[in-house]
Backbone as ProteinMPNN parsed JSONL, in Angstrom:
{"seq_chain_A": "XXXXXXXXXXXXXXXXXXXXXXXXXXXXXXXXXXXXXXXXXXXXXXXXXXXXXXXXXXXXXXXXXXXXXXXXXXXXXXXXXXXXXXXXXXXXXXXXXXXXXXXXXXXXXXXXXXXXXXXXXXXXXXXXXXXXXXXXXXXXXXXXXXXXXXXXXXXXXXXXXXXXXXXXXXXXXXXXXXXXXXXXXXXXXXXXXXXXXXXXXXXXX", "coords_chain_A": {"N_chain_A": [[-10.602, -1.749, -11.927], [-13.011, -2.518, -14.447], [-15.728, -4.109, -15.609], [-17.627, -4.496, -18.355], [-20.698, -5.31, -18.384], [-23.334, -7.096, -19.361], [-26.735, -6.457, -18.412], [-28.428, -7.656, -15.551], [-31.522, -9.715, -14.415], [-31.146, -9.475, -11.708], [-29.165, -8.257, -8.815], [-27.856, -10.247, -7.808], [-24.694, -11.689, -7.501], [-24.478, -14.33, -8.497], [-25.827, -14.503, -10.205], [-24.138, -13.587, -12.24], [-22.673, -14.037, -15.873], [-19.737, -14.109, -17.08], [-19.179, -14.387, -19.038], [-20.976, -13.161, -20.981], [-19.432, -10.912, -21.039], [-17.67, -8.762, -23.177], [-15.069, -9.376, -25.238], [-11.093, -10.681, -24.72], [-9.796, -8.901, -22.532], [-11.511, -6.991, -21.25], [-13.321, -9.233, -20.103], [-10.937, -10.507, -18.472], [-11.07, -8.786, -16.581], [-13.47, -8.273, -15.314], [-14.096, -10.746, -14.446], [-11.725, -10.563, -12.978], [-12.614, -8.627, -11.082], [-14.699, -10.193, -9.887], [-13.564, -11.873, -8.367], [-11.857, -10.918, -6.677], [-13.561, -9.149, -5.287], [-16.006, -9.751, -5.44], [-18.077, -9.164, -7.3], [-19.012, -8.355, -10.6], [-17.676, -5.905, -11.555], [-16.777, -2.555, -10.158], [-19.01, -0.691, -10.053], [-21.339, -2.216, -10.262], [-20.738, -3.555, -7.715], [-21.263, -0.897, -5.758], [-23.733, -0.503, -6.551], [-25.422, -2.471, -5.024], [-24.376, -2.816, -2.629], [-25.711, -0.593, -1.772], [-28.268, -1.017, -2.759], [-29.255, -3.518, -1.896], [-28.889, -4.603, 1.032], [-29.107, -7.568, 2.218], [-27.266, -8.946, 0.533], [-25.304, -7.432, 0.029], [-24.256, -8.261, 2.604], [-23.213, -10.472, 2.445], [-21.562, -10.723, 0.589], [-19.333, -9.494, 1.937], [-18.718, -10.925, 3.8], [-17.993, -13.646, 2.71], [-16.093, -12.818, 1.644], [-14.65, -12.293, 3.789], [-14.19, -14.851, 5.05], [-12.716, -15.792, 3.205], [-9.843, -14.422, 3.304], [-9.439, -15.117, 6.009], [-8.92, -17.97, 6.079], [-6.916, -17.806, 4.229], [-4.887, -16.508, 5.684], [-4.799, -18.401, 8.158], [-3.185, -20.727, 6.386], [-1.257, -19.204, 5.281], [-0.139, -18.998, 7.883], [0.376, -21.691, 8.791], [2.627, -22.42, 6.392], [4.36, -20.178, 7.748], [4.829, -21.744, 9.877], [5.778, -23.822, 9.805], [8.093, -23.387, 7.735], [9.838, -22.444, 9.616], [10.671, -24.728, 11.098], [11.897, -25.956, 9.255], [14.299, -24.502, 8.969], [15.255, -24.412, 11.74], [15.943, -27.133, 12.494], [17.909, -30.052, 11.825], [18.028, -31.907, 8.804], [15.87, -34.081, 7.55], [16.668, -36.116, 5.714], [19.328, -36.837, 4.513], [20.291, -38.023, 2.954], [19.514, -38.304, 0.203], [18.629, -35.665, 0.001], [20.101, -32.035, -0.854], [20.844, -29.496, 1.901], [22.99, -27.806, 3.251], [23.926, -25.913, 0.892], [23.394, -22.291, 0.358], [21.424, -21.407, -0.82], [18.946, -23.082, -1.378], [18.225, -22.568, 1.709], [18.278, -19.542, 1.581], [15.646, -19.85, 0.272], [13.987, -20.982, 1.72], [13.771, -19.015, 3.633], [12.997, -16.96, 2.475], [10.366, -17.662, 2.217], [9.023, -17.852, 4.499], [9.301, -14.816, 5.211], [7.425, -14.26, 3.406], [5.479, -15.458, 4.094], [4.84, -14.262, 6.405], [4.028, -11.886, 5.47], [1.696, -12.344, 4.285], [0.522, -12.631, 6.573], [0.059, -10.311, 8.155], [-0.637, -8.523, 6.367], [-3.374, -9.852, 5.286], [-4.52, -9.739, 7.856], [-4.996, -6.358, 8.2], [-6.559, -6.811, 5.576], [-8.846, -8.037, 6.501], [-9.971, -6.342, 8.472], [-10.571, -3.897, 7.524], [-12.479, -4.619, 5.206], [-14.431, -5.403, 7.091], [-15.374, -2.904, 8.259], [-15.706, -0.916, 5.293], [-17.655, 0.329, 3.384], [-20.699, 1.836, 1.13], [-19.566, 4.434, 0.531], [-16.815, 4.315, 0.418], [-16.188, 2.35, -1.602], [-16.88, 4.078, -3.539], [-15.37, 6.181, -3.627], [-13.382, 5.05, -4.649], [-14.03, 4.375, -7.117], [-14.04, 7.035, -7.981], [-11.405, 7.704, -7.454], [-8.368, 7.312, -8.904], [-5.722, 6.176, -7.631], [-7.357, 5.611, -5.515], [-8.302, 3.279, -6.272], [-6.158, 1.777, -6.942], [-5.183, 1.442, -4.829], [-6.84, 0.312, -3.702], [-7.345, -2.42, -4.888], [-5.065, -3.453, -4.616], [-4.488, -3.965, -1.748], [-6.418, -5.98, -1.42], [-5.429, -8.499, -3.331], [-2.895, -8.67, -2.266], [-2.845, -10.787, -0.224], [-2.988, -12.862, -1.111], [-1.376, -12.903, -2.855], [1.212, -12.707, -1.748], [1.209, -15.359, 0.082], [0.948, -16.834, -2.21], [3.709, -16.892, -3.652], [5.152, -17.011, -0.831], [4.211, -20.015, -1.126], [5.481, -20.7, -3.643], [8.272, -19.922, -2.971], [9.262, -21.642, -1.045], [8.497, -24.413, -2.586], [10.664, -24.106, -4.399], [13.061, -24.162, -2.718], [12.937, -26.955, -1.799], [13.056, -28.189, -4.532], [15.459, -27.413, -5.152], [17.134, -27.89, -2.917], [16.446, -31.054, -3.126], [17.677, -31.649, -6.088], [19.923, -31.016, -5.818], [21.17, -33.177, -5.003], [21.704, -34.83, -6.013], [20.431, -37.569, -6.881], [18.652, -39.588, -9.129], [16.852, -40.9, -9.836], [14.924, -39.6, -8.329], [15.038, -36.776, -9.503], [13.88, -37.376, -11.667], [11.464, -38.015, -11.102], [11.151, -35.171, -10.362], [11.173, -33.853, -12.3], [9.311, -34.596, -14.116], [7.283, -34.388, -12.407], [6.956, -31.601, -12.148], [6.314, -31.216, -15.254], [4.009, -31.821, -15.5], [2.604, -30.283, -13.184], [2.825, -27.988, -14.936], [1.391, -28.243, -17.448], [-1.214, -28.132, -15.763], [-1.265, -25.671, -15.526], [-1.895, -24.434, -17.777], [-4.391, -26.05, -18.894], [-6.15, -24.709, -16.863], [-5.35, -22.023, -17.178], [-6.916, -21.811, -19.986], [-9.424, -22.729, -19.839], [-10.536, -20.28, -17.971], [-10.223, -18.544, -19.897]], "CA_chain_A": [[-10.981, -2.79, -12.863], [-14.524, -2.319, -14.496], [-15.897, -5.181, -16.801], [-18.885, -3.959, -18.841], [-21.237, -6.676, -18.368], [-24.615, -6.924, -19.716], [-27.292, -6.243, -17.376], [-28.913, -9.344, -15.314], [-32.485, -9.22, -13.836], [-30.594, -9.515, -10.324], [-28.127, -7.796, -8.194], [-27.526, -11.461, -7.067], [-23.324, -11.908, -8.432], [-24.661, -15.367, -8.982], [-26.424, -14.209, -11.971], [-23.759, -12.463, -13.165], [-22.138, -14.39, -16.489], [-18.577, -13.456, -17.965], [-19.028, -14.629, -20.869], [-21.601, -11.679, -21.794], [-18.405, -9.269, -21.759], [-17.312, -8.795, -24.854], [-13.405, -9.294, -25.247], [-10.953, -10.916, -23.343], [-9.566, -7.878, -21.743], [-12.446, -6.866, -20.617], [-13.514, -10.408, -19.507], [-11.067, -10.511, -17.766], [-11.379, -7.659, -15.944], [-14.997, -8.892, -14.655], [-13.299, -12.237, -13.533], [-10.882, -10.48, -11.51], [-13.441, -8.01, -10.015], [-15.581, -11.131, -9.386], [-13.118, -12.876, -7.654], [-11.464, -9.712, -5.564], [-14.689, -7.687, -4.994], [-17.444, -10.556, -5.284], [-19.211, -8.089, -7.749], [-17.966, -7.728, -12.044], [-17.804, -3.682, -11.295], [-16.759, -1.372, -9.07], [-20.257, -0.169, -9.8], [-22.126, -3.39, -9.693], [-21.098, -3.694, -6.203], [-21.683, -0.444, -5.188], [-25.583, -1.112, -6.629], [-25.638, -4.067, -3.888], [-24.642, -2.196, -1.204], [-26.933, 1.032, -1.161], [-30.189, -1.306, -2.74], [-29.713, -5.18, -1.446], [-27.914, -5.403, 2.428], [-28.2, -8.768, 2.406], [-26.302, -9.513, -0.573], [-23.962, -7.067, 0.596], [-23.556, -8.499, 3.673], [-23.046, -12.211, 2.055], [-20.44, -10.689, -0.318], [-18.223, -9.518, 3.077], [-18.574, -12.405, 4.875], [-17.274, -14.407, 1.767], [-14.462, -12.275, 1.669], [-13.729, -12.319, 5.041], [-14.195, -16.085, 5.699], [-11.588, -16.416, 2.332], [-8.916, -14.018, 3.974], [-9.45, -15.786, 7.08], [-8.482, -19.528, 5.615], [-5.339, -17.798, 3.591], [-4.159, -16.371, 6.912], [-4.68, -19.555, 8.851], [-2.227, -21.288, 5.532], [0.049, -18.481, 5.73], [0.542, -19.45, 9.757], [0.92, -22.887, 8.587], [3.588, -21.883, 6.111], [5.327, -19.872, 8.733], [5.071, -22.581, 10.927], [6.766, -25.248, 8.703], [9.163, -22.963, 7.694], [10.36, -22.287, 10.822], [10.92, -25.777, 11.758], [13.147, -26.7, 8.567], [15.186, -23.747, 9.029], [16.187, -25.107, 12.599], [16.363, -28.415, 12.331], [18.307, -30.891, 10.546], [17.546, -32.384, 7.189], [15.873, -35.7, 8.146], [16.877, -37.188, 4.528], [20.451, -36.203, 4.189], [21.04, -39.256, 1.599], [18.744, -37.63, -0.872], [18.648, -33.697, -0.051], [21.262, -31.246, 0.278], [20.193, -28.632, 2.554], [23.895, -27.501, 3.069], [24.113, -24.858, -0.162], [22.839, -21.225, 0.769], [20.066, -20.868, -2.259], [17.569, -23.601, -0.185], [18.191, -21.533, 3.118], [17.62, -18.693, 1.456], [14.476, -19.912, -0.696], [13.307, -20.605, 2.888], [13.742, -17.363, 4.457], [11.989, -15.974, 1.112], [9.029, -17.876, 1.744], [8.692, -17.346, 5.236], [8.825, -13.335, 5.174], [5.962, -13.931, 2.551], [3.992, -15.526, 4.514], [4.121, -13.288, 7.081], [3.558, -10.471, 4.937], [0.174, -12.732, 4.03], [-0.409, -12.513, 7.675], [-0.029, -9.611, 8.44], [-1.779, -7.476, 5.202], [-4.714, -10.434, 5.871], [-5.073, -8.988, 8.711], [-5.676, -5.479, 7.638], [-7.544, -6.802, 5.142], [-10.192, -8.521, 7.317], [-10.216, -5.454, 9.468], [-11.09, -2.861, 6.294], [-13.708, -5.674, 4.856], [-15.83, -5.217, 8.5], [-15.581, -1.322, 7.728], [-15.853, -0.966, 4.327], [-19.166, 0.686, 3.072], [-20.583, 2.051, -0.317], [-18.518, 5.258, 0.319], [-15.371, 3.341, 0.184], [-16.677, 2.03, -3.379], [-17.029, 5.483, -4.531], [-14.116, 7.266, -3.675], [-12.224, 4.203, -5.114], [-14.401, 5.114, -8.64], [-13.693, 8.636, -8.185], [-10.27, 8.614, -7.723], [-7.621, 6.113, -9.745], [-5.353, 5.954, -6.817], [-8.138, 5.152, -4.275], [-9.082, 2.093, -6.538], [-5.298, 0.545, -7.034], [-4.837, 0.948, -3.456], [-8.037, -0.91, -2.867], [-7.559, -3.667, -5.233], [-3.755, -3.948, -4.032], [-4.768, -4.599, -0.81], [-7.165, -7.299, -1.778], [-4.618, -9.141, -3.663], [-1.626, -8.996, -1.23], [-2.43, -11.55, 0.792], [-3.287, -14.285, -1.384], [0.366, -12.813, -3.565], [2.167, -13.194, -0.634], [0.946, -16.808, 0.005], [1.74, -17.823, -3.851], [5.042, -16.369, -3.524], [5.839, -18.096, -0.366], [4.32, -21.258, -1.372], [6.461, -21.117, -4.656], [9.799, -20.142, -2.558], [9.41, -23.342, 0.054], [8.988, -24.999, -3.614], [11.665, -23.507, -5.24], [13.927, -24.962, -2.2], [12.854, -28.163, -1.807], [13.431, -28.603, -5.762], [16.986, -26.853, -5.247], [17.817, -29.374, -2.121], [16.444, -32.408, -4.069], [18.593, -31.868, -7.228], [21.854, -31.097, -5.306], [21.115, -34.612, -3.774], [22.015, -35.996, -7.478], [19.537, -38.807, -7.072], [18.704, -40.402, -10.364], [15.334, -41.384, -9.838], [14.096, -38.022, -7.322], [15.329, -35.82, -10.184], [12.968, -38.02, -12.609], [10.196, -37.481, -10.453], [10.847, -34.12, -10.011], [10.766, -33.473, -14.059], [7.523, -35.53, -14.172], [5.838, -33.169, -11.3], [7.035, -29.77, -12.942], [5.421, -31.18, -16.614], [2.097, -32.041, -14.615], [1.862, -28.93, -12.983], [3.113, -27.239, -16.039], [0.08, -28.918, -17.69], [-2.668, -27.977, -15.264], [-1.776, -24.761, -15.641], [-2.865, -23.983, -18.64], [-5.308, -26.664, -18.322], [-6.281, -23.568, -15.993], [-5.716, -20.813, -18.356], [-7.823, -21.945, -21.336], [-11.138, -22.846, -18.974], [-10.659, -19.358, -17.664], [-10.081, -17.708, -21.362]], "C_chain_A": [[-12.496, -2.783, -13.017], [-15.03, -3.424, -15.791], [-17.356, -4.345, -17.228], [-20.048, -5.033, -19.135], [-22.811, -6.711, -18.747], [-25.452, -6.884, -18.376], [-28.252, -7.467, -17.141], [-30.385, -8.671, -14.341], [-32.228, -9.403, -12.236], [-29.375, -8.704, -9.853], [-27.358, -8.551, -7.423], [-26.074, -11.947, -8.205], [-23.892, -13.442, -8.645], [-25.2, -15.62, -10.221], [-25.827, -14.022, -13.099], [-22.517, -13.958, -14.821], [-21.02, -13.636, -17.756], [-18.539, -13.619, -19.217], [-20.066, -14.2, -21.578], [-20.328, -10.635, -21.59], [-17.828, -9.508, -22.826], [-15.913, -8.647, -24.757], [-13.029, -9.732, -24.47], [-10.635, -10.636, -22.506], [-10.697, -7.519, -20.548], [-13.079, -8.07, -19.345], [-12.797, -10.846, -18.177], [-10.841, -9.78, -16.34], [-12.395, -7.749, -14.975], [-14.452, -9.694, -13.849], [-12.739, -11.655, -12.279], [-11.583, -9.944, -10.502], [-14.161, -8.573, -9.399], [-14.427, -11.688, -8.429], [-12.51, -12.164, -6.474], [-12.528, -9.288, -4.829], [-16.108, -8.728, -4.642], [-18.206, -9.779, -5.956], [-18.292, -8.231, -9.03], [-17.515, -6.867, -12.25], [-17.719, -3.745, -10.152], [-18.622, -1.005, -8.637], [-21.498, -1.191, -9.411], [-22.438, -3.569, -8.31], [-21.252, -2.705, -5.139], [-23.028, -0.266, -5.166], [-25.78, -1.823, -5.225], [-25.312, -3.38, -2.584], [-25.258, -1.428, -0.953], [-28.274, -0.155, -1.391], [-29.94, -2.809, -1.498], [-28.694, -5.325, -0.048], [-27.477, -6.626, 2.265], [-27.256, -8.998, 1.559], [-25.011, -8.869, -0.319], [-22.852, -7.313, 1.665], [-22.785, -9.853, 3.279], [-21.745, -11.421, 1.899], [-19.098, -10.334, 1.231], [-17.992, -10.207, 3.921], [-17.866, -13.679, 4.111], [-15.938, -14.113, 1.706], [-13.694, -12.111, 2.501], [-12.97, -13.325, 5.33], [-12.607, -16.206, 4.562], [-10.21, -16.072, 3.076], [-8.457, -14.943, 5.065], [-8.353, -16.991, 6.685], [-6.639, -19.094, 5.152], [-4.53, -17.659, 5.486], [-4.101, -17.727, 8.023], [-3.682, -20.71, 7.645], [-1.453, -20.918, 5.628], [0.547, -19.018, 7.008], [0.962, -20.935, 9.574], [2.455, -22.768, 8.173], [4.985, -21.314, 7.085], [5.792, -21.098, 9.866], [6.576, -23.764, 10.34], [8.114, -24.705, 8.264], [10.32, -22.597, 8.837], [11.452, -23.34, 11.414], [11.996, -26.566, 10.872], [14.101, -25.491, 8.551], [15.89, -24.077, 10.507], [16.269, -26.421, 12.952], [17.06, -29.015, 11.052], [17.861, -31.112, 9.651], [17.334, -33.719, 7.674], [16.533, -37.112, 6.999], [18.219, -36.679, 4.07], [21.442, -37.225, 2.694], [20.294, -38.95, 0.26], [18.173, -36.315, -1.17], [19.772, -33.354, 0.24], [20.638, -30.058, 0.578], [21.269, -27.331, 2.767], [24.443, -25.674, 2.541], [23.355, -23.731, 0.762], [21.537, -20.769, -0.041], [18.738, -21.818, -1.695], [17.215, -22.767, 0.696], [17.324, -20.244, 2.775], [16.404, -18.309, 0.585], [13.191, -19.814, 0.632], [12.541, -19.432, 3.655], [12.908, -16.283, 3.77], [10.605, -16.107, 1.928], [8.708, -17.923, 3.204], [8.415, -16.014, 6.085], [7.589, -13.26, 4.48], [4.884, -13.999, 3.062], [3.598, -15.042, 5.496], [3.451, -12.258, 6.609], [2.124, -10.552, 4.436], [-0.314, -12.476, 5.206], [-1.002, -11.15, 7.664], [-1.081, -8.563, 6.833], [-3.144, -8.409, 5.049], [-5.558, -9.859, 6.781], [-5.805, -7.568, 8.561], [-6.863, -5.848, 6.213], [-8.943, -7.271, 5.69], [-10.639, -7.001, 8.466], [-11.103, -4.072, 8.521], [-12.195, -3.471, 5.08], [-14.579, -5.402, 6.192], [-15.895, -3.706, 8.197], [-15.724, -0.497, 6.68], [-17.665, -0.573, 3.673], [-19.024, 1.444, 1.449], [-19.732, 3.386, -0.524], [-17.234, 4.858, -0.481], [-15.066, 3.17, -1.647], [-16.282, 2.977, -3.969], [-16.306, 6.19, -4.61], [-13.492, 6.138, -4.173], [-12.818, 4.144, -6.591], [-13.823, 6.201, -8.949], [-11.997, 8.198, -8.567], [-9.264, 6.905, -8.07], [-6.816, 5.868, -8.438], [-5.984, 5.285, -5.376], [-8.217, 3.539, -4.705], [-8.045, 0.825, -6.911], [-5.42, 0.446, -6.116], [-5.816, -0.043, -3.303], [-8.151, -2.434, -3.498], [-5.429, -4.4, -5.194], [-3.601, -4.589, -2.767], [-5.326, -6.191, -0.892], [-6.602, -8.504, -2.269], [-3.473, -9.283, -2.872], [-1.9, -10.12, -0.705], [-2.322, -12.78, -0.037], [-1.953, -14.15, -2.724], [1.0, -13.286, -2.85], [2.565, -14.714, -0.348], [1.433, -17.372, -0.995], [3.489, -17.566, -3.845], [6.306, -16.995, -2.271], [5.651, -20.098, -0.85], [5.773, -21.427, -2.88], [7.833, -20.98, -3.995], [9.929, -21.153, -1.781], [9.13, -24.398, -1.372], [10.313, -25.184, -3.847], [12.936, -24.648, -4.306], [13.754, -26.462, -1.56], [13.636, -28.868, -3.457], [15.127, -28.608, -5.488], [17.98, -28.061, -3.909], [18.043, -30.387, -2.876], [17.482, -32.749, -4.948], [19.909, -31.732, -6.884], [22.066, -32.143, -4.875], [21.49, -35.14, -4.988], [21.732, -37.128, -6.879], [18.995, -38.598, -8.263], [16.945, -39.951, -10.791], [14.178, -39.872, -9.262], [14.542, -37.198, -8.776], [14.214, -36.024, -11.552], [11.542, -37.382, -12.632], [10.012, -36.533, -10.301], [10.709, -33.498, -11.368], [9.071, -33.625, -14.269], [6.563, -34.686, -13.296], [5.945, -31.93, -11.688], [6.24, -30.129, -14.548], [4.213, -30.966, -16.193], [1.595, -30.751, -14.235], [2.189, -27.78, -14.252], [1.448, -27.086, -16.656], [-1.531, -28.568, -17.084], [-2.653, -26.348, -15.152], [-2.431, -24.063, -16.891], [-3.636, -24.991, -19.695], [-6.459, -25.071, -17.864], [-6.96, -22.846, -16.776], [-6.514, -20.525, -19.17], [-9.195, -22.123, -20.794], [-11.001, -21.441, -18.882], [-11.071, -18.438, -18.846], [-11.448, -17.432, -21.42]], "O_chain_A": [[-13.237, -2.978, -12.053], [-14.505, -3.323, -16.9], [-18.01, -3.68, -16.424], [-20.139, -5.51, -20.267], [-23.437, -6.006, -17.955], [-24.92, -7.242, -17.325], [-28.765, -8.145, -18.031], [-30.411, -7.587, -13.758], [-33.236, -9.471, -11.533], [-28.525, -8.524, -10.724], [-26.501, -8.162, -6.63], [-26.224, -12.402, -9.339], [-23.145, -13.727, -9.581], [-25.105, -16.557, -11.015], [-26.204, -14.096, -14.269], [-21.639, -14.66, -14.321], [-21.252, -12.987, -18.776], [-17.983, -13.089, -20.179], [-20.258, -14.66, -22.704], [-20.426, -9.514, -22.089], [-17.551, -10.624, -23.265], [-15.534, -7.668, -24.113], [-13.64, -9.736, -23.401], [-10.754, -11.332, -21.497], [-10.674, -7.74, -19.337], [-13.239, -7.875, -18.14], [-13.339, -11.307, -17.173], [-10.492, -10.278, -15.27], [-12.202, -7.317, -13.839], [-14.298, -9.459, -12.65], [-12.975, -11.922, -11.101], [-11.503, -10.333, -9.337], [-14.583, -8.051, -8.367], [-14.989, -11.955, -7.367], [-12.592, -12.676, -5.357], [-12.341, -9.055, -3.635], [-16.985, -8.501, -3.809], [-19.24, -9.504, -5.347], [-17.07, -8.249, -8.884], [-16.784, -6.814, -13.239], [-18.203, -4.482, -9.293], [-19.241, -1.028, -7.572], [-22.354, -1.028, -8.541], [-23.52, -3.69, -7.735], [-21.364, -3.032, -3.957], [-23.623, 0.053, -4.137], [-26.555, -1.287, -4.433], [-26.037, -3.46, -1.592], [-25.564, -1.333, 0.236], [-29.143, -0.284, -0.529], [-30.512, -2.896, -0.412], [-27.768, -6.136, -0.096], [-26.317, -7.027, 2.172], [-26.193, -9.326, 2.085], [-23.91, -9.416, -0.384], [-21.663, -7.031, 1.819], [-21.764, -10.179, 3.885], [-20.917, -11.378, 2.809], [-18.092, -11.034, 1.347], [-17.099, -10.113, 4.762], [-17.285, -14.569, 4.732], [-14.945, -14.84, 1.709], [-12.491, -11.866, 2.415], [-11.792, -13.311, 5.686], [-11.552, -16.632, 5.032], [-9.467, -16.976, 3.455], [-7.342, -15.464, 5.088], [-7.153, -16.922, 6.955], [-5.592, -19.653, 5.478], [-3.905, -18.472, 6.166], [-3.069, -17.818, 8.688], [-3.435, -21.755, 8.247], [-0.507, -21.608, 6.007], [1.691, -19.469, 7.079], [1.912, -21.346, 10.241], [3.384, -22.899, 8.97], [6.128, -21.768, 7.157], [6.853, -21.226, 10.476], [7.73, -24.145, 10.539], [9.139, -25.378, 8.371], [11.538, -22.548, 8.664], [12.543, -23.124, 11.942], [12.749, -27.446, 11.29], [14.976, -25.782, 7.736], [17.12, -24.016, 10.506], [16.852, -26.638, 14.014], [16.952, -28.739, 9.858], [16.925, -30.341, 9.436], [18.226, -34.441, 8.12], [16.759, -38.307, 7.189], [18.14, -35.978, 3.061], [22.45, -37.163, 1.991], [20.689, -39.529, -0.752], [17.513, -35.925, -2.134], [20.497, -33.84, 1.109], [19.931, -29.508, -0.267], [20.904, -26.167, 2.604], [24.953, -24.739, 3.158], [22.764, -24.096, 1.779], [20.818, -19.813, 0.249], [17.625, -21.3, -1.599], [16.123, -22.199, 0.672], [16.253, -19.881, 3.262], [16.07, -17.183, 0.214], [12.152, -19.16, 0.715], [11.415, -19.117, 4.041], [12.376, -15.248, 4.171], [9.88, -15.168, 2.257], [7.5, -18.153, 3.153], [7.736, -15.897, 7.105], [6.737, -12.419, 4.769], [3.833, -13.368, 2.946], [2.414, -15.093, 5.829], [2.468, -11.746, 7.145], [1.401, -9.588, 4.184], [-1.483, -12.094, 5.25], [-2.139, -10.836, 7.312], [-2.242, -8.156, 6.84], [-4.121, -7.763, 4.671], [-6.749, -9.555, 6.719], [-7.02, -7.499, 8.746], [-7.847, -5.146, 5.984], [-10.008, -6.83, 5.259], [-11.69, -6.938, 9.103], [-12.095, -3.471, 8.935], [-12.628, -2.752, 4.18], [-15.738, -5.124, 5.886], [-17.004, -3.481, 7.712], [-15.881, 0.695, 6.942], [-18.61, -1.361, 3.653], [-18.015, 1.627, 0.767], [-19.193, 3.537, -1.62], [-16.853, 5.063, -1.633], [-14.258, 3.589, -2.475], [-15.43, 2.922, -4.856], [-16.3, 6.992, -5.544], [-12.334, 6.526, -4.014], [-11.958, 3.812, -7.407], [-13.183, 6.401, -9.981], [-11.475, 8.334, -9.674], [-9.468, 5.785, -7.601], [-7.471, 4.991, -7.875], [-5.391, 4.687, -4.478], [-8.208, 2.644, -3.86], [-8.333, -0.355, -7.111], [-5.85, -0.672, -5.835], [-5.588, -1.145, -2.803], [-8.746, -3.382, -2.984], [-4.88, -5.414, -5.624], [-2.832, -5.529, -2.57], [-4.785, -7.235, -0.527], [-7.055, -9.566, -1.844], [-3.066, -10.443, -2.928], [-0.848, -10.759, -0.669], [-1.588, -13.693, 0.338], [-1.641, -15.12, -3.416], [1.504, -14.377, -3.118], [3.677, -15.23, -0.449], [2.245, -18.293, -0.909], [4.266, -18.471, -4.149], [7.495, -17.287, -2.394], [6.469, -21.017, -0.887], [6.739, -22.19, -2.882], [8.66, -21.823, -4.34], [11.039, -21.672, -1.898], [9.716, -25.459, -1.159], [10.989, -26.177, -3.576], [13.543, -25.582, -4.831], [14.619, -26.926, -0.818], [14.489, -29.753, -3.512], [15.865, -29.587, -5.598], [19.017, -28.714, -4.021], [19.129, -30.775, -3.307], [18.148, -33.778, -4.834], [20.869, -32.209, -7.49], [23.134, -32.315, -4.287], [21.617, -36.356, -4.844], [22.633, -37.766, -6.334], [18.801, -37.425, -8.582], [16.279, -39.215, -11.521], [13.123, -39.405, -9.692], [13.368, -37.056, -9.121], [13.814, -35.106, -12.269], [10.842, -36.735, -13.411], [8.837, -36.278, -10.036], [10.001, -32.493, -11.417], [8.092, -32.912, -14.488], [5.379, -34.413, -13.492], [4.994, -31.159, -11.56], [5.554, -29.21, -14.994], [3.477, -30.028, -16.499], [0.593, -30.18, -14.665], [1.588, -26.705, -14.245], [0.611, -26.21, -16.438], [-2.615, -28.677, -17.656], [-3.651, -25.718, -14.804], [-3.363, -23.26, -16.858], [-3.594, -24.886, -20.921], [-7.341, -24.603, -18.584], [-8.142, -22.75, -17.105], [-6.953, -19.387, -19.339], [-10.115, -21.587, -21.412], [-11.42, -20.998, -19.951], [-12.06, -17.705, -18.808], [-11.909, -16.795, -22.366]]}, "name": "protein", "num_of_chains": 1, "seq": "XXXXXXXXXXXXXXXXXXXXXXXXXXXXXXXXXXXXXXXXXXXXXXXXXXXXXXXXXXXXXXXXXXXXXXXXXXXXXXXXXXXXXXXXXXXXXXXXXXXXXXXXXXXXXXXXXXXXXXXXXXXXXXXXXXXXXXXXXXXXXXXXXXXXXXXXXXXXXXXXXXXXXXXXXXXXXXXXXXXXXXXXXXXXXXXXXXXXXXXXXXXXX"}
């Protein structure tokens, strides 16, 4: 992912503004590399690591500390999941837990979030080792540069993926509970977040 970004009198990503790329392909192309990479370019941020250390060092310590936090959510996740998969249903007058499509919304979203742990992990481990080489063979070669921005994204996929399946079965309990009023509320919280997402979308655009 390479955004073509006008050039800023800094190598400081704080400088850097998306809304000099031209298109929104492109745009957001920058975005994502800003938000994966801490840099709009591949090349940007291999600039920052051969001229400016510090900045280079900031940008891996940002990206570490972020990994870090998901993987300490993910362990939450796992945790929580854990604990409604062997225990009862404390609200059995307004969930059914019962059906097999909760259980197994569960079981979804607690493989995920291991799979956040665990590829967190490698990612915090290949962020401390990671130098402008790295960069460059992931320019050079198209395969070097999905792998590297597949990695980067796994963990915080994983995480959305379990958070949406421990959704998914809470919703799917709730509504088998045919309550009146919970089914109301649960319309009313899917518009809302409907709503903020593209809320979301259009700031981003």
């Amino acid at each position: 992912m390479e955004g073509q970004a006008k050039s800023t009198s800094s190598d400081d990503p704080a400088t850097f503004d998306r809304r000099d790329v031209d298109g929104v392909t492109e745009r957001l192309r920058a975005s994502l590399c800003l938000v994966f990479l801490g840099a709009p370019s591949l090349e940007k941020l291999q600039d920052m690591a051969e001229k400016d250390k510090a900045v280079w060092a900031e940008i891996k310590q940002v990206l570490t500390d972020r990994t870090n936090n998901i993987n300490v959510v993910a362990a939450l996740v796992v945790a929580s999941s854990a604990s409604y998969v062997t225990t009862t249903a404390s609200t059995p007058h307004i969930s059914q837990w019962n059906p097999e499509f909760p259980y197994f919304c569960v079981l979804g979203g607690f493989g995920c979030a291991m799979l956040a742990i665990v590829s967190g992990f490698a990612q915090v481990i290949f962020l401390s080792m990671m130098g402008p080489r790295d960069i460059e063979m992931a320019q050079k070669s198209r395969l070097k540069r999905i792998c590297l921005f597949t990695l980067l994204i796994l963990p915080l996929a994983f995480l959305l993926v379990a958070a949406s399946s421990l959704g998914l079965a809470f919703t799917a309990a709730l509504w088998l509970g045919d309550v009146l009023w919970i089914k109301a509320l649960m319309t009313t919280g899917y518009a809302v977040f409907l709503f903020t997402l593209i809320v979301i979308a259009l700031v981003l655009i």
